[in-house]
PAMIMAR-118625 format. One line per 5 residues: number of its first residue (from 0); their letters; for each residue x, y, z of C-alpha. Coordinates in nm, 3 decimals, decimal comma. Last residue first. Example, Ala and Ser with C-alpha at 12.3 -4.5 7.8 and 13.67 -1.06 7.14 Angstrom:
<sites>
1	SA	1,367/-0,106/0,714  1,230/-0,450/0,780 .
</sites>
This chain:
<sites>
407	XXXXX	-17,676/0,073/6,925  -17,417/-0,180/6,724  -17,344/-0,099/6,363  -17,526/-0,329/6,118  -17,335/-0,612/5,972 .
402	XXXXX	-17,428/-0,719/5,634  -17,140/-0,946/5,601  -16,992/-1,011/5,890  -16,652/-0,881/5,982  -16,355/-1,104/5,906 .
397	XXXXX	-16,220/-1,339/6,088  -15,921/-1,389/6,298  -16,009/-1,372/6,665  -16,276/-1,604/6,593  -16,613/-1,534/6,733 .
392	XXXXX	-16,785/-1,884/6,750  -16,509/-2,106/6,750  -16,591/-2,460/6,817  -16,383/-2,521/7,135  -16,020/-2,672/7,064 .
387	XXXXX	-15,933/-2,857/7,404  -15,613/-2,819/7,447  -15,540/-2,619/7,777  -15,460/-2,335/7,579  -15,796/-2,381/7,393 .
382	XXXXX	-15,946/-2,433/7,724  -15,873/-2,082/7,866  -15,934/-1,972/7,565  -16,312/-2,138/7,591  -16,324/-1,963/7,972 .
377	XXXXX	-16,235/-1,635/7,849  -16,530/-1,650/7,645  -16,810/-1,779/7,791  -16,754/-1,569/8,093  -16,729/-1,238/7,824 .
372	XXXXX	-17,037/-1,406/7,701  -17,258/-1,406/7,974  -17,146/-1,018/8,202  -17,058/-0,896/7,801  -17,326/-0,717/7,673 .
367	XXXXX	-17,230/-0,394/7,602  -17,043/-0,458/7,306  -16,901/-0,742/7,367  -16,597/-0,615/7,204  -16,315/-0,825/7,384 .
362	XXXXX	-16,124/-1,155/7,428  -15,747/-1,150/7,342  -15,496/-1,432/7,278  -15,114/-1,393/7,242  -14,945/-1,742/7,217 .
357	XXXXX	-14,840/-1,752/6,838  -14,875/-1,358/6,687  -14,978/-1,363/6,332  -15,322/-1,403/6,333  -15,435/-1,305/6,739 .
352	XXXXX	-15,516/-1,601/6,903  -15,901/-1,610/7,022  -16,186/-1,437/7,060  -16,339/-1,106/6,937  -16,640/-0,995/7,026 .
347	XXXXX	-17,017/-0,967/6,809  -17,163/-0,649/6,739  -17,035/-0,656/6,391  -16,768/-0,372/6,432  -16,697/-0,458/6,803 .
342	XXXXX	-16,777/-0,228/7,042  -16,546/-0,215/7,389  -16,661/-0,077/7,712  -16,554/0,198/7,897  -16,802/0,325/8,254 .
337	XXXXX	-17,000/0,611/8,357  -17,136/0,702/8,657  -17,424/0,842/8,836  -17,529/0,772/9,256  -17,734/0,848/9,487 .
332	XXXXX	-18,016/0,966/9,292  -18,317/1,151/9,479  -18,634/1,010/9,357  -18,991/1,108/9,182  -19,055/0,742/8,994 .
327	XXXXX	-19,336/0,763/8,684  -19,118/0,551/8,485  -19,158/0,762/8,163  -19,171/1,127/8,272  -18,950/1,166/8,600 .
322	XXXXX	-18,703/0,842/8,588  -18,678/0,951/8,191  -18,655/1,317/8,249  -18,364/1,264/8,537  -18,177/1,009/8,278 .
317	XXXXX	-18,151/1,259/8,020  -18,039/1,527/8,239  -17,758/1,319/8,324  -17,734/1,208/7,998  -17,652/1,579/7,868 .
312	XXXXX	-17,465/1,642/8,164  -17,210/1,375/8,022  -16,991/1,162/8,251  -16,625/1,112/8,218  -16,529/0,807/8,184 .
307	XXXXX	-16,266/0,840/7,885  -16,166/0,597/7,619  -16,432/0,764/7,395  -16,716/0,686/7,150  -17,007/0,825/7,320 .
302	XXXXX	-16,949/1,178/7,150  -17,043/0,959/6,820  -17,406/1,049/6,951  -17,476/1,102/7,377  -17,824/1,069/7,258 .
297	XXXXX	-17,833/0,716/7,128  -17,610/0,626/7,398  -17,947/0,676/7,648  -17,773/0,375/7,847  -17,868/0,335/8,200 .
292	XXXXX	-18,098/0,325/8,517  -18,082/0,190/8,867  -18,383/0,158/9,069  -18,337/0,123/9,453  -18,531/-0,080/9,640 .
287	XXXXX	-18,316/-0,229/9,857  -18,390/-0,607/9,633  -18,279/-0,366/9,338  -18,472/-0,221/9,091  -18,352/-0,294/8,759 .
282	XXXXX	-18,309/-0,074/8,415  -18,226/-0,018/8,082  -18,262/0,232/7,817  -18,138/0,213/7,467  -18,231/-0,124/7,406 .
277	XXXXX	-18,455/-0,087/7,123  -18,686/0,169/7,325  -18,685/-0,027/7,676  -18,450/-0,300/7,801  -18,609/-0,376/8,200 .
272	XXXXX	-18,494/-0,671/8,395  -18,776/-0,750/8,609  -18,950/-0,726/8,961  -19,057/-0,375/8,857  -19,196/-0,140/9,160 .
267	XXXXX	-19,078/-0,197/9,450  -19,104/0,091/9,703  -18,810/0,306/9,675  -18,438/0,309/9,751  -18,206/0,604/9,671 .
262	XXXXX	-18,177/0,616/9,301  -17,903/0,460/9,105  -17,737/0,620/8,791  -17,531/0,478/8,482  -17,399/0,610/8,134 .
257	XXXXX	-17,205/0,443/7,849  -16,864/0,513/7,749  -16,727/0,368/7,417  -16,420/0,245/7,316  -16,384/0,097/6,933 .
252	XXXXX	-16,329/-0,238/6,834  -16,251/-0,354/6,500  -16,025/-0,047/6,390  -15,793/-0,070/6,715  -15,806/-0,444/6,716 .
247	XXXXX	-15,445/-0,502/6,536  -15,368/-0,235/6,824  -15,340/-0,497/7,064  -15,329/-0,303/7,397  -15,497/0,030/7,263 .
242	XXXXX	-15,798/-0,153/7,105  -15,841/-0,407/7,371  -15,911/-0,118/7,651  -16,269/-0,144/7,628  -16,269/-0,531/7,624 .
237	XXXXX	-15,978/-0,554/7,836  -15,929/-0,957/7,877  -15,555/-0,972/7,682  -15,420/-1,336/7,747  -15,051/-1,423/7,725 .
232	XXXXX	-14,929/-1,794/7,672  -14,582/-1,921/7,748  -14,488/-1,648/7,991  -14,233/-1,414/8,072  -14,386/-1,155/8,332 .
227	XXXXX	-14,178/-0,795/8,347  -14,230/-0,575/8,655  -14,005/-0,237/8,698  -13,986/0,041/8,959  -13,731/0,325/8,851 .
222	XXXXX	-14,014/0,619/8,890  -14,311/0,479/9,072  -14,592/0,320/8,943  -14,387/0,161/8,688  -14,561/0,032/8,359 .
217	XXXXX	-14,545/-0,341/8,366  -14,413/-0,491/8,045  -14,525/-0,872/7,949  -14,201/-1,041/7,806  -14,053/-1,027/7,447 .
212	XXXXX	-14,172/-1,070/7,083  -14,219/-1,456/7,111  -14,455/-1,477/7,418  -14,681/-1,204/7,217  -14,615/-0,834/7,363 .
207	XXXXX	-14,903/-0,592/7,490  -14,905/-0,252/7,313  -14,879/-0,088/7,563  -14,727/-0,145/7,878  -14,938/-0,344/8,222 .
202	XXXXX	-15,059/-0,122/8,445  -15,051/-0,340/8,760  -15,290/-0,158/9,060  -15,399/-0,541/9,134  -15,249/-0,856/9,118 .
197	XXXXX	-15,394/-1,166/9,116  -15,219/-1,514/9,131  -15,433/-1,817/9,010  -15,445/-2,133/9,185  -15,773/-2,282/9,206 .
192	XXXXX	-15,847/-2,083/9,521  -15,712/-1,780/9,368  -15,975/-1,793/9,096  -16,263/-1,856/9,322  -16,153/-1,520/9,505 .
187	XXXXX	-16,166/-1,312/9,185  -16,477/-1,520/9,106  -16,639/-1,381/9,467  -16,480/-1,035/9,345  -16,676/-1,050/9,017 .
182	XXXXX	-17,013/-1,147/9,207  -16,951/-0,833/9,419  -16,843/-0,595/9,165  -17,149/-0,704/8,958  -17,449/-0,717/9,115 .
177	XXXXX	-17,601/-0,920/8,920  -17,914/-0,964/8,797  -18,080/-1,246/8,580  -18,173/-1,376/8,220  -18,373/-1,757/8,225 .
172	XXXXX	-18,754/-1,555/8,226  -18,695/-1,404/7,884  -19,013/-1,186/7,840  -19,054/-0,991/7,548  -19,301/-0,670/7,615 .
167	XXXXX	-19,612/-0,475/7,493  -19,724/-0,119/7,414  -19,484/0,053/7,681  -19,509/0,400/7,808  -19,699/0,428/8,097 .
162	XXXXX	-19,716/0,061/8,093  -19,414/0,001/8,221  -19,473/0,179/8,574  -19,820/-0,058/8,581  -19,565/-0,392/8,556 .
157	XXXXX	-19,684/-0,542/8,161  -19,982/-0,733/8,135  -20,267/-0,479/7,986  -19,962/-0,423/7,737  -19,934/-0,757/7,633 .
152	XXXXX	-19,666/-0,967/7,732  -19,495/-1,203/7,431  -19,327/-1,494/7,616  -18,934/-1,597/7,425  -18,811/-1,930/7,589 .
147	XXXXX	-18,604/-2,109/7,279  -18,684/-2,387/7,083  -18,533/-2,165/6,753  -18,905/-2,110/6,691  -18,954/-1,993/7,004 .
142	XXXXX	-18,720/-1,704/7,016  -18,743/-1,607/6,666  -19,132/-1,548/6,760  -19,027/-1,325/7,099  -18,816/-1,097/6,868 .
137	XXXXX	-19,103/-1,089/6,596  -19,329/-0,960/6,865  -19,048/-0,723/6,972  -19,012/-0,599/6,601  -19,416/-0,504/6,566 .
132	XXXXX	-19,365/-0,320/6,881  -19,061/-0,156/6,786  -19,285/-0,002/6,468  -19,533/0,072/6,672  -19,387/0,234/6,978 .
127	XXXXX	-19,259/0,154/7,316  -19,163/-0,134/7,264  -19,008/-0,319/7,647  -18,804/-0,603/7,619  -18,885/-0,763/7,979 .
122	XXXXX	-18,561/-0,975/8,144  -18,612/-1,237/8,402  -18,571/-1,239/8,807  -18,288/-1,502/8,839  -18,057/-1,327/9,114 .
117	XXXXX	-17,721/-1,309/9,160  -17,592/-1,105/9,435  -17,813/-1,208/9,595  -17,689/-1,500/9,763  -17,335/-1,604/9,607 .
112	XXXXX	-17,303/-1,868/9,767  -16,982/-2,023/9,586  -17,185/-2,311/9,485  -17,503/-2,133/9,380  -17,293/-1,896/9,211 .
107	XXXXX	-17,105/-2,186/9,026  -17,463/-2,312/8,900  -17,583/-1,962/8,792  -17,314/-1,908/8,598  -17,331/-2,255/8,417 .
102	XXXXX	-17,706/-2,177/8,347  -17,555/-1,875/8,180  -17,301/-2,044/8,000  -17,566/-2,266/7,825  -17,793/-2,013/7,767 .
97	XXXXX	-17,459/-1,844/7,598  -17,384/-2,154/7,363  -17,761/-2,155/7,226  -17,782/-1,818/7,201  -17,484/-1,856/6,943 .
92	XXXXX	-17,580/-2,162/6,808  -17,963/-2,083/6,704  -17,776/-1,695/6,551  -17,521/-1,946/6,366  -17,812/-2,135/6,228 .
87	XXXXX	-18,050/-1,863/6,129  -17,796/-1,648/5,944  -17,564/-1,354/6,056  -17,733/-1,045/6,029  -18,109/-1,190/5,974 .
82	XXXXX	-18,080/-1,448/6,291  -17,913/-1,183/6,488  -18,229/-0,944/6,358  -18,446/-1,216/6,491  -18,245/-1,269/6,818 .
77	XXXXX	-18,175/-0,911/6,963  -17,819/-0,822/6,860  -17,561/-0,761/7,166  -17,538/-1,125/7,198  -17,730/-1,380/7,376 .
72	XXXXX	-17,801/-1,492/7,733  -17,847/-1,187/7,964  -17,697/-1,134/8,333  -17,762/-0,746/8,342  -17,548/-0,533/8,568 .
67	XXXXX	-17,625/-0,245/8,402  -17,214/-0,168/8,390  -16,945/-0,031/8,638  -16,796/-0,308/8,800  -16,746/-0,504/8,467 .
62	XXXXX	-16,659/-0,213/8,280  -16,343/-0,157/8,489  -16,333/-0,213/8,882  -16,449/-0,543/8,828  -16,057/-0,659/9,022 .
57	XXXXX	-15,904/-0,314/9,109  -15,716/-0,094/8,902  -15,424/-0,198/8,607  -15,525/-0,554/8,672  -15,253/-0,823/8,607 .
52	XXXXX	-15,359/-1,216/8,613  -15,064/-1,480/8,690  -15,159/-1,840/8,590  -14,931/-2,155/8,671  -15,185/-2,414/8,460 .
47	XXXXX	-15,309/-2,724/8,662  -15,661/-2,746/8,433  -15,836/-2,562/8,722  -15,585/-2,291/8,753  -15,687/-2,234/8,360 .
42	XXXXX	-16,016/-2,232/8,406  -16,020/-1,963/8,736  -15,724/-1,756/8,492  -15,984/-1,712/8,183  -16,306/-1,699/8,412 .
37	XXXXX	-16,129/-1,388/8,617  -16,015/-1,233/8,268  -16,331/-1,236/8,107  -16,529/-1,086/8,386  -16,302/-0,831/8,456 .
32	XXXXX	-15,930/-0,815/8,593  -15,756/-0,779/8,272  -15,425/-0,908/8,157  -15,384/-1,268/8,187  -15,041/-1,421/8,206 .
27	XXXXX	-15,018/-1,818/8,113  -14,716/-2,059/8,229  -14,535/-1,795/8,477  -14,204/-1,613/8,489  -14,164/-1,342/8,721 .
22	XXXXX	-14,014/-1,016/8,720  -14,022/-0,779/9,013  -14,316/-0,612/9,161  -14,684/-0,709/9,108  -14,915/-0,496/9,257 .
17	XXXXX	-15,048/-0,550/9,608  -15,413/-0,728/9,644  -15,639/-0,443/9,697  -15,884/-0,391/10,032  -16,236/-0,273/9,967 .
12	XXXXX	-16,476/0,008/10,119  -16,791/-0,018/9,922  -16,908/0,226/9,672  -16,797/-0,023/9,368  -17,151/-0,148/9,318 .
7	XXXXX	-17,323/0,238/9,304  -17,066/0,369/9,102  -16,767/0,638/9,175  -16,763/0,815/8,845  -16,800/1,167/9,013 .
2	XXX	-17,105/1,329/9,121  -17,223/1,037/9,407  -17,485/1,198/9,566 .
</sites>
């Protein structure tokens, strides 16, 4: 087994572009080799834009590479309390604007090939008590009356694993699987073919300058190396590392570290996405049969709020009771990880140009849920630099929404 960080989608042997050396001038710099930083520089090669993207690791070797890999329309609040935090309308609009993405996803992965490595197989909000039983009902109700697909699944109906512990479900049948660090890489690739330059194993300085304050600082890798990139427009795509690149985000968005495992492969078992009690556990079994499991934040506590990936043998243990007890599954894991990502204050990320500071944009605090919107996203900067103005639905400069509940 895996006992490090190493997860399941990045064990694969890989080959890095090289770093960046020298300085370089370029029309748009992207910092961030995740899933908001690979649609940012794809769109802007496709509008005819000279884009350079800098990845202090490997391309989805961040919290893209190391999440639930859950393709999900939506934002990190289910819909009816979305449609109670920040009003009916702008909760229609936001899942409205994110389906919309998603089917976009799956049309580009159907051109690239992307096989299964993105698969439409449905997510199943699992209650598994009264009161969250009650609220998934209500979930699948705000659904359909905002004309979307929301199917309430009665207990007697749900996978027989789930109904060990589950009272009844919310099917979304449109949400899908990824695997991650391969359907990032393909977009990686996709990127370059429009135009974009990658570099990888580029640490870029902290904090990040706007166009006007100076060039893009690479950290050296080795002592008197130097990288600078002067460019018009400069994208931040970290999500978990947005708070320490642009500190104006650093008491909007806070790091956290969430947990993952995968079992070696089993007999199928649950053909869908899996959220279970309020979100804190999720799960898919992959087409090998292996199940992979995460979140259990609730019991890491405030300790889950860190900028480090260190895993917990609290959740560990965690996760081992809940494969044992709830799911039923008796299985050696392969692999455990944990990976950054960035929470946002109101659950929602921030997008746009930072107030202040002409020509720097950033894009982060999905908060958790970022594989749809973070897409979203960096392509609608993309466009704004282009410009297009997109109707802003998470604008870089507003305030927190009224009412907002902290994210789970």
């Amino acid at each position: 087994m895996s006992a490090g960080t190493t997860p399941f989608w990045l064990d694969a042997k890989y080959e890095p572009r090289p770093p960046l050396e020298g300085d370089i001038e370029a029309e748009a710099c992207v910092i961030g080799g995740g899933v908001g930083g690979l649609s940012c520089a794809r769109r802007l090669a496709q509008h005819g834009i000279d884009t350079v993207l800098l990845e202090a690791g490997t391309v989805a070797g961040g919290a893209s590479g190391r999440n639930g890999g859950f393709l999900i329309a939506g934002t990190a609040a289910f819909h009816n309390d979305a449609r109670e935090r920040f009003g009916v309308e702008p909760a229609r609009s936001m899942y409205a604007a994110t389906l919309a993405a998603q089917r976009e996803i799956y049309e580009l992965a159907a051109e690239l090939g992307a096989g299964d490595s993105l698969r439409r197989v449905g997510l199943l909000r699992l209650a598994v008590s009264e009161e969250e039983a009650e609220h998934v009902r209500e979930h699948a109700a705000a659904l359909r009356a905002d004309g979307f697909p929301g199917e309430t699944v009665e207990r007697e109906d749900l996978p027989p694993a789930l109904q060990r512990t589950g009272l009844v479900g919310c099917l979304t049948d449109h949400d899908g699987a990824l695997h991650p660090a391969r359907w990032y890489r393909m977009l990686a690739a996709a990127a370059e073919a429009a135009g974009a330059q990658i570099h990888e194993g580029t640490r870029v300085r902290a904090p990040v300058a706007a166009p006007g304050e100076g060039p893009v600082q690479v950290a050296p890798a080795n002592a008197g190396a130097s990288a600078t990139v002067r460019a018009r427009h400069v994208v931040v795509a970290a999500d978990g590392a947005l708070p320490a690149l642009v500190p104006e985000y650093a008491g909007r968005v806070r790091s956290r570290r969430l947990h993952m495992v995968a079992t070696e492969p089993l007999p199928p078992t649950i053909d869908n996405l899996v959220y279970a009690r309020w979100g804190f556990e999720y799960l898919q079994q992959r087409p090998d049969g292996r199940i992979l499991v995460g979140g259990f934040s609730d019991v890491d506590g405030e300790s889950s709020y860190t900028d480090s990936d260190a895993g917990s043998p609290l959740i560990w243990d965690r996760v081992d009771a809940y494969l044992r007890e709830d799911l039923g599954v008796s299985a050696e894991l392969s692999h455990r990880w944990a990976g950054v990502v960035g929470y946002s204050d109101d659950s929602l990320p921030y997008v746009g140009e930072v107030p202040g500071r002409p020509g720097l944009y950033v894009s982060g605090g999905y908060s958790g849920v970022g594989n749809v919107p973070g897409f979203m996203c960096g392509r609608d900067i993309a466009d704004t630099i282009a410009g297009s103005v997109p109707e802003p639905l998470f604008p870089a400069d507003r305030e927190p929404w009224i009412g907002a509940a902290p994210a789970s």
